[in-house]
C-alpha positions in Angstrom: -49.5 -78.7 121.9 -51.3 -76.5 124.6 -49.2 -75.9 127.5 -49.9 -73.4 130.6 -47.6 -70.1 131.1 -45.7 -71.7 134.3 -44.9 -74.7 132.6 -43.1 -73.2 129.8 -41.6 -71.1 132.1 -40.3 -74.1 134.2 -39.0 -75.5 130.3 -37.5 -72.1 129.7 -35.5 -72.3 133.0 -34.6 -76.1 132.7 -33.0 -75.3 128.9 -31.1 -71.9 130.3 -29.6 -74.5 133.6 -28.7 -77.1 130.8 -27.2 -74.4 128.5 -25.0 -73.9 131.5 -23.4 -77.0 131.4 -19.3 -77.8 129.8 -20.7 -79.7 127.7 -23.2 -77.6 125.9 -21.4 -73.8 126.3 -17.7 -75.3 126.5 -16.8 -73.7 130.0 -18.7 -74.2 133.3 -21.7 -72.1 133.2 -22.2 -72.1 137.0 -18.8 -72.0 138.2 -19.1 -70.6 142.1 -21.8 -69.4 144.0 -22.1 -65.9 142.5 -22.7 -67.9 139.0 -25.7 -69.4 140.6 -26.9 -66.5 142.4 -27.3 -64.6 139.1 -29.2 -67.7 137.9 -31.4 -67.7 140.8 -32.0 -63.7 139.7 -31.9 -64.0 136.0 -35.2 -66.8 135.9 -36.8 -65.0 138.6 -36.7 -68.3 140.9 -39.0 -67.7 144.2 -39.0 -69.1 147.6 -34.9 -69.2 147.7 -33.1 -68.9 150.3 -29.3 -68.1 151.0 -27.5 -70.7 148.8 -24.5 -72.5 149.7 -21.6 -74.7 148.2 -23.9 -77.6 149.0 -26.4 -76.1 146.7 -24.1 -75.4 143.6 -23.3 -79.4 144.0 -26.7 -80.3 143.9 -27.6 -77.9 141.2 -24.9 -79.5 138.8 -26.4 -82.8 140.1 -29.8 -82.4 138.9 -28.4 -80.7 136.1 -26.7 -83.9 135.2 -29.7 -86.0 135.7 -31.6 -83.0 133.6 -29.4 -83.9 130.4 -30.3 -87.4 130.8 -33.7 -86.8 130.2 -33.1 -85.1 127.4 -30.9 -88.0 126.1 -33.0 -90.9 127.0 -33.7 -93.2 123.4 -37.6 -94.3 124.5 -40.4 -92.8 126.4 -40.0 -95.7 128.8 -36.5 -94.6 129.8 -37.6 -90.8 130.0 -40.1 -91.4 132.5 -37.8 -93.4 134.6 -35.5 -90.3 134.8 -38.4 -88.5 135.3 -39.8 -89.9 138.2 -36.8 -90.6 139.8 -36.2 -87.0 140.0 -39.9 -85.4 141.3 -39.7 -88.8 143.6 -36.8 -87.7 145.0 -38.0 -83.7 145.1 -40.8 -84.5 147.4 -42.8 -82.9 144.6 -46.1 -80.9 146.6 -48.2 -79.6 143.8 -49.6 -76.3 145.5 -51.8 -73.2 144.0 -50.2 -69.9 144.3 -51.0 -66.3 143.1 -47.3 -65.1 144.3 -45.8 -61.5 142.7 -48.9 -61.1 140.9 -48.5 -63.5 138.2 -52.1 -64.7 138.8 -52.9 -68.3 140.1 -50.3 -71.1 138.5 -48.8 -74.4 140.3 -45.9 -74.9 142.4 -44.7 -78.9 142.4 -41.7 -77.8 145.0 -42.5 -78.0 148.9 -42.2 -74.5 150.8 -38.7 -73.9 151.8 -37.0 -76.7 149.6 -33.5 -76.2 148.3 -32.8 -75.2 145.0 -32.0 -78.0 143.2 -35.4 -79.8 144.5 -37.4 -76.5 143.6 -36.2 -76.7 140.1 -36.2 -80.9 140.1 -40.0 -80.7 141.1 -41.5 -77.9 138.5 -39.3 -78.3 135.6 -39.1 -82.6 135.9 -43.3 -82.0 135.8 -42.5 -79.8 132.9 -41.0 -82.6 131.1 -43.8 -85.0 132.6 -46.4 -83.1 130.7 -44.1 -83.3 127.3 -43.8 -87.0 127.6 -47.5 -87.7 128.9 -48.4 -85.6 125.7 -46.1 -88.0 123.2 -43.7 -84.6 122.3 -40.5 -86.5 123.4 -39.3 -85.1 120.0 -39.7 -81.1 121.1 -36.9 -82.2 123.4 -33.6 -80.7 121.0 -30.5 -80.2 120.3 -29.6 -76.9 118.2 -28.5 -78.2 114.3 -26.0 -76.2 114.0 -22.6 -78.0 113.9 -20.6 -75.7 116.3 -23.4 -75.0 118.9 -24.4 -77.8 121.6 -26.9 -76.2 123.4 -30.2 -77.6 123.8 -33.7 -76.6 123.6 -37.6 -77.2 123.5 -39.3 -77.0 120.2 -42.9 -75.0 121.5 -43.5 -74.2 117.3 -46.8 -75.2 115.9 -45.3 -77.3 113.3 -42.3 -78.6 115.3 -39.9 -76.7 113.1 -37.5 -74.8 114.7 -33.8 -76.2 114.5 -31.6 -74.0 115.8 -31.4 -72.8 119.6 -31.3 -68.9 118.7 -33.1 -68.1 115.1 -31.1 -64.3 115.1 -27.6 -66.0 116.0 -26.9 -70.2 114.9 -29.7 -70.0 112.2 -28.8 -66.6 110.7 -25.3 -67.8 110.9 -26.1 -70.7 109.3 -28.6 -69.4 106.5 -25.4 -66.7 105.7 -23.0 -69.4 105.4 -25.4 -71.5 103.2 -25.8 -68.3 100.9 -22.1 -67.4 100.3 -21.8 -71.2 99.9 -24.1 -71.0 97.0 -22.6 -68.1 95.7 -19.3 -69.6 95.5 -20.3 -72.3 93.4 -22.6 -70.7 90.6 -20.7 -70.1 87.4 -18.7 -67.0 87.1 -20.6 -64.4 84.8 -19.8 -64.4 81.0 -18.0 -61.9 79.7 -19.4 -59.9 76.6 -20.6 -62.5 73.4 -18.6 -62.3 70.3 -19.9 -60.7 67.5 -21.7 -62.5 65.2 -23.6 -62.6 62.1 -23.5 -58.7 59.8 -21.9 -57.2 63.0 -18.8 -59.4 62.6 -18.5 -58.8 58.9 -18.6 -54.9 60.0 -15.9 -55.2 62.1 -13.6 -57.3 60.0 -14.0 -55.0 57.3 -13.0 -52.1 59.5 -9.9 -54.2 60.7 
């Protein structure tokens, strides 16, 4: 699946806001203001203004409505999700050359709040995934004690785990030692047999 740099960026941002949530990290990922902030600073978000309380609310909000998505059991049902949120973004597709990152799109409308800035570009993120029939790319990590979510970009659709170097090396170690704990214990040394016995029982 082709996609453009901005657009996986947008995914990238949408699966770090999800992983935010109590029930994908176990705690509140965006607990107060500052929390958000650093969000805001971490994925390099443009065009945002002071934040306020009213814009933590609306971040979990979408956030919620986010997870949906990423829930929905048909195509049909995603794009519901999908349009309600863009709808309701006043998406306004725009080209921009900001910071130098060369020309790319913008869905949000200058000076939107957060939680429309990221419901416009990453809900067209997920438009493009469903549009293209990759509803599947849309994951949750395999291991059993991790809930956090991503998008499978992989040639082959194969990735399974959120973090290769952390749940899937924890879980390819824990498969190994399982595997070692099963397999026979070594033998100890053979018995003598054949003219080597009869040497050793005449020695006795």
């Amino acid at each position: 699946m082709l996609i453009t740099h901005d657009t996986e960026y947008a995914l990238d941002t949408l699966v770090d806001l999800l992983n935010t949530a109590p029930e994908t990290c176990g705690h509140e990922g965006l607990p107060d203001l500052a929390a958000l902030e650093q969000f805001v600073v971490r994925r390099d978000v443009s065009e945002v203004g002071p934040l306020s309380q009213t814009d933590l609310a609306d971040v979990r909000r979408v956030r919620g409505e986010f997870q949906a998505v990423f829930r929905a059991e048909s195509p049909e049902a995603a794009a519901e999700l999908v349009n309600a949120l863009v709808a309701r973004a006043d998406t306004t597709p725009r080209l921009t050359n900001h910071d130098g990152h060369g020309w790319h799109m913008h869905y949000f409308a200058p000076c939107a709040a957060l939680a429309e800035h990221l419901a416009a570009d990453a809900g067209m993120a997920l438009a493009f995934i469903v549009v293209a029939g990759e509803r599947e790319r849309l994951r949750r990590c395999e291991a059993p004690d991790c809930a956090h979510v991503f998008v499978d970009l992989s040639r082959n659709r194969s990735r399974r785990y959120c973090d290769s170097r952390t749940c899937g090396n924890r879980l390819h170690v824990a498969a190994y030692r399982a595997r070692q704990r099963t397999m026979p214990e070594q033998a100890g040394p053979a018995e003598p047999t054949g003219r080597a016995a009869g040497v050793t029982a005449l020695g006795a």
